[in-house]
Every structure is written in structure tokens, then in C-alpha cells.
C-alpha positions, 0 to 999 in steps of 0.5 A, spaced: 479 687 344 472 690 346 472 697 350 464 699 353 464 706 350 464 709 356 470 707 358 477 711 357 483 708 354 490 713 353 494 713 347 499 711 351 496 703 353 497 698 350 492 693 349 493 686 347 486 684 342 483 680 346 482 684 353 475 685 355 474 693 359 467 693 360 463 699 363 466 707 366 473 704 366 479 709 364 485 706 363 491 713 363 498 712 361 503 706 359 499 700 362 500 695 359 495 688 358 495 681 356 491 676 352 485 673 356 484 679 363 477 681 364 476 688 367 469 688 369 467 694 370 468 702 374 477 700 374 482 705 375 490 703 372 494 708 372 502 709 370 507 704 368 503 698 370 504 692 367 498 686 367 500 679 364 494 675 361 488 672 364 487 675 370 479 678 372 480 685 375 472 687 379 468 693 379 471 699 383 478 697 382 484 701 383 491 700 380 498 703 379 496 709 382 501 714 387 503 711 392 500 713 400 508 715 402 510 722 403 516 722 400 513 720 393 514 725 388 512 723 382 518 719 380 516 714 374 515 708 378 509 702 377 506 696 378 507 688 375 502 683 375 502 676 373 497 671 370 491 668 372 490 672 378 483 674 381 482 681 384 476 683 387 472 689 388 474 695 391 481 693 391 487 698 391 494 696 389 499 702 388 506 704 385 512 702 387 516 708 390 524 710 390 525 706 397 524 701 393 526 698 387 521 702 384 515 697 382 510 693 386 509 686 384 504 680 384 505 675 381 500 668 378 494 664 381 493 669 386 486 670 390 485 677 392 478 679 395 474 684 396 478 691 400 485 688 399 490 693 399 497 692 396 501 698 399 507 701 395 513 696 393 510 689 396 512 683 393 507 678 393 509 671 390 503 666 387 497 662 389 495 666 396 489 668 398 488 674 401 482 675 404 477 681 405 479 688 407 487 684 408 492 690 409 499 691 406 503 696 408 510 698 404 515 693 403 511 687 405 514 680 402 508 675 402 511 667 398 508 662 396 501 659 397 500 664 403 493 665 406 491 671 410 485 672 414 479 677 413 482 684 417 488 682 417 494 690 418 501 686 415 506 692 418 511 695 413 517 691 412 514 685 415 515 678 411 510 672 411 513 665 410 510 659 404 504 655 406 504 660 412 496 662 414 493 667 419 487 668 421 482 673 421 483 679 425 490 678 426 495 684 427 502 682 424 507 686 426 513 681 426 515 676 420 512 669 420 516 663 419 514 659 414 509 653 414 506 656 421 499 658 423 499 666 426 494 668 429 491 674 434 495 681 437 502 680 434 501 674 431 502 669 435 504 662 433 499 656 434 504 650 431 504 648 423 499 649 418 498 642 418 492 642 413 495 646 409 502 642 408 497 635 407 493 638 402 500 641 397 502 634 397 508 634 402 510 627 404 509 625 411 516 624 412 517 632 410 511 634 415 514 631 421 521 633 420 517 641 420 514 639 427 521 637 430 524 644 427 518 648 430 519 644 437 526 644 437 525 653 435 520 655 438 518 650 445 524 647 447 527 654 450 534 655 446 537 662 444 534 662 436 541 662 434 543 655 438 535 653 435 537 654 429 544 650 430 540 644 433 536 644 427 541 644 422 546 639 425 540 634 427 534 634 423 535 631 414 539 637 409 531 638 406 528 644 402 523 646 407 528 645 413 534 649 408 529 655 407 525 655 414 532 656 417 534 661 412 528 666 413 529 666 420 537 667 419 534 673 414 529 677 418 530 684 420 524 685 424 524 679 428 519 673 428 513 671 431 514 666 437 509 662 442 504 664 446 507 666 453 502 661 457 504 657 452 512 656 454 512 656 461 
């Protein structure tokens, strides 16, 4: 372990040996760090977080602290992040609150660039990218392979789909389907995210059944649920149909949908 003498770390961290913490770093309560994680410089970690190995934390930093909810009172909540994520400058990730279950979650190969911010007890899962000034608010669910443009406010409770992308400056307000482009004033569809789906290695065979769910969802002018029942009784029992449907089913603060140009 190499701690920069002018870096602060509590009795109460427990450091594994081989964390770098360089320069005007303090480190105050039961943090925990793994193997291999980098703290470049100027960071801030609070509370009950937890950061797993190999992850490169960039200058003025701040995790785990108090979470910006009113009704937060000190309650013994934190933060838990994976492995080999790359968070970048200026970002702030903070403590779960009791509306939740207690903790914010991140987890592995994820790509954070500068100004993130990751509110209280979001769940983010592995290999997004969030790019610059990208906002969370509280109880957000990202999945999987996510790609968030610069800019871009996520409202509170929203959920975004696997392998969704939205473009920079967009103001998401709804939940995004998976396997979709979102972009614009409250997330507007713009079909699948094609790109995206080629470059992960789904077949050929998978894509077009996804274009014939999208069609038959989001362009063919049923009632969802009739939609939705279309899809599962006609197209192949796959995964991605499988979980397409279900996160629509699930939703609680409704789904992005078309363009109204685009549906007339």
C-alpha cells in the first residue's frame, strides 16, 4: 500500500496493500478498498462504502458521502462498487438513503466520465458508459451495456434498459426499453440501437426478431398490452424478447415511445 503523506486515511479503513492513494486524499470511516484501485489524487470517500479491485478513481472525486434527500438523517447507509471501473473527475456518487435499501450500487467495467453524478441508491450494472455531466437522480436503474450521452438529467425512479444508448442533451423522464436509441425532450424513441446490438455479437437472427417486437410495440398502433401480447404469441420464445416484454410489464413510471410525427 502507498499512501502520499498528505493524504488522510481513518483507523476505521481497511485498505488492501497494494492501493495506491496519491496526493490530498482523506479517506473517513469504514471504507473499504481492493487490490489494484488507484485513487489518483484530491478524493473524498465517506461512510460504509465499499470498492472492489482494480478500479482508477480521478482527481476531486467524492464518494459515499450524505445523500441530497431531505429526509436523510444520518442513517448508517453506503456505497458498493465493483471491479475495473473507470470513474473520472469531478464525479460524486452518494449514499444510499432508508427509501431504499440502503446502498447505491455499481457494479464492473463501467466507464464514468467527468461531472457524473450517481444520486442515492441507484443500481447501476456493468460495462455503461455515462458520458460527461450525465445525471442520475435517486432510485435510478441502469443495466447492462448502457450508453448515456453528455448532459443527459435521468429523473428519479426512472429504469434504462440493456444495450439502450441515449444521446447527449436528452432529458429522460420515462423508463427506456431495452435495445433502443432514446433521445431528445423526454426520450423519444428513434428505433434499436443497432450498432450497439452488432457490435455485442448478437446474431442476425436475434436483431430482426428485436425490429419486428419494436415494430409490432412501438409503430403498429395497438393498446401496450395488446402489443405485448402480439409479441409473445408470434415472435420466437427468445431472452431479449423474454426480457423486452418483461421490463415493459414492470415499468411504473411508463415508457418512452415515438415521435408523434412519426406515428401519424
Amino acid at each position: 500500500m502507498k499512501i502520499h503523506p498528505s493524504s488522510i486515511v481513518s483507523k476505521e479503513a481497511d485498505i488492501d496493500d497494494d492501493v495506491y492513494i496519491g496526493p490530498y486524499c482523506i479517506i473517513d470511516g469504514k471504507v473499504k478498498i481492493s487490490k489494484g484501485t488507484r485513487l489518483i489524487s484530491h478524493i473524498v470517500i465517506e461512510g460504509n462504502t465499499t470498492i472492489g479491485e482494480n478500479n482508477s478513481i480521478y482527481p476531486f472525486t467524492s464518494i459515499g458521502t450524505p445523500p441530497q434527500d431531505l429526509k436523510y438523517r444520518g442513517e448508517d447507509t453506503g456505497v458498493r462498487i465493483g471491479n475495473n471501473n473507470i470513474i473520472r473527475e469531478n464525479m460524486t456518487i452518494h449514499r444510499g438513503s432508508v427509501s431504499g435499501d440502503g446502498f447505491t450500487s455499481i457494479g464492473d467495467n463501467n466507464f464514468l466520465m467527468a461531472y457524473v453524478h450517481i444520486a442515492h441508491d441507484c443500481k447501476l450494472g456493468n460495462n455503461i458508459i455515462m458520458a460527461n455531466a450525465a445525471t442520475l437522480g435517486g432510485h435510478v436503474t441502469v443495466e447492462d451495456y448502457v450508453v448515456i450521452g453528455g448532459l443527459t438529467p435521468v429523473h428519479q425512479y426512472c429504469s434504462i434498459g440493456a444495450h439502450a444508448m441515449i444521446g447527449g442533451g436528452s432529458s429522460i423522464a420515462l423508463d427506456v426499453p431495452p435495445y433502443v436509441i432514446a433521445a431528445g425532450y423526454r426520450g423519444q424513441l428513434f428505433g434499436l440501437n443497432l450498432v450497439g446490438l452488432k457490435r455485442r455479437g448478437f446474431s442476425k437472427e436475434t436483431i430482426n426478431t428485436l425490429k419486428k417486437a419494436y415494430m409490432i410495440i412501438f409503430q403498429e398502433h395497438h393498446l401496450l398490452k395488446d402489443a405485448l401480447n402480439k409479441v409473445i404469441t408470434e415472435l420466437p420464445d427468445i431472452a431479449e424478447i423474454r426480457h423486452l416484454v418483461q421490463f415493459i410489464e414492470k415499468s411504473k413510471r411508463g415508457i418512452c415511445r415515438k415521435l408523434a410525427a412519426e406515428t401519424e
